[in-house]
N, C-alpha and C positions, 0 to 999 in steps of 0.2 A: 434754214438753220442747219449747219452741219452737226452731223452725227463723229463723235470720238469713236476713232477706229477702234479704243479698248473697249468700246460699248457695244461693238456689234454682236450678234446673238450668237452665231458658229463661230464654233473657234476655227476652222478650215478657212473660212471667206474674211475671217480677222486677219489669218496668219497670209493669206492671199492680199489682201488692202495694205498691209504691213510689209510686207514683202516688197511691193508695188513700188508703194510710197519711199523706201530705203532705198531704192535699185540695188535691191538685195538680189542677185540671180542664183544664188546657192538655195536660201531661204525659197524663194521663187518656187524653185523645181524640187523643192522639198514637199512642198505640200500641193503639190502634182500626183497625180496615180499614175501609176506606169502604164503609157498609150493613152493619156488622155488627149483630148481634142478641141476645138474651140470653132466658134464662128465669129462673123463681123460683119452686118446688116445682111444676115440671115445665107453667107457664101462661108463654108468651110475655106480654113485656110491651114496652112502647115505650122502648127502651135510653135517651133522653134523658132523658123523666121518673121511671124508676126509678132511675136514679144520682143523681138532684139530689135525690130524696125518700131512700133509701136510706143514700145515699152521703153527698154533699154537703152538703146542709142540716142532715145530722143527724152529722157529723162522723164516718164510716164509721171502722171501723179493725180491722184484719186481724190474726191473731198465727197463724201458719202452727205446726200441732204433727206435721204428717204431710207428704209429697207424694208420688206416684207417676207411673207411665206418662211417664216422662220429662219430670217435671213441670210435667203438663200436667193432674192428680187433686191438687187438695190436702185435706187435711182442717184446718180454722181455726176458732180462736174468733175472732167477728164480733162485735162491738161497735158500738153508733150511739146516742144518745141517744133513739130511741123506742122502741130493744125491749132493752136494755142487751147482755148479753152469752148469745151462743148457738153450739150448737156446727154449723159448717155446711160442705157440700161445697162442693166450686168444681171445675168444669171445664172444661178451655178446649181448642176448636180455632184451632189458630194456623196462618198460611199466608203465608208470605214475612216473618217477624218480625212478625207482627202478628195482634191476636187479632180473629179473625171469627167466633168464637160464644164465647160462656162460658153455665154455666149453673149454678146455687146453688140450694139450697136446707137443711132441716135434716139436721144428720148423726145 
């Protein structure tokens, strides 16, 4: 059963899923820290070109079915036009309302 994105517990990892979901990239990189980082089955990668390849360009989209650790652990089906739909982790350190690592990969 999916979780309503306005239900998620932070509002950082809401405004992140919402973000997502809108291919909002303003919104996006709004509730970004500055110099934040990411991974993708445990490989850092460069946060601007993995969102715009990932994300952006392939029309990303998030359907939250689990969240934990005061949701801050989701578990989601991910969706994007080059890998269609997969089921994958997300997690995120957040630090003054704003996310300064997240890290994905397959659940």
């Amino acid at each position: 059963m999916t979780i309503q994105v306005a239900r998620l517990s932070d509002p950082a990892v809401r405004a992140f899923v919402t973000a997502v979901n809108a291919h909002d990239r303003e919104a996006f990189e709004a509730v970004l820290a500055p110099g934040a980082t990411m991974s993708d089955d445990g490989s850092d990668h460069d946060l601007a070109d993995w969102t715009e390849r990932e994300i952006f360009s392939s029309h990303g989209h998030m359907d939250v079915d689990n969240e934990s650790r005061g949701g801050h652990a989701l578990v989601v089906r991910y969706s994007n036009d080059t890998w269609g739909e997969m089921k994958t982790r997300w997690s995120f350190t957040v630090d003054g309302g704003k996310v300064i690592r997240f890290e994905t990969g397959q659940a």
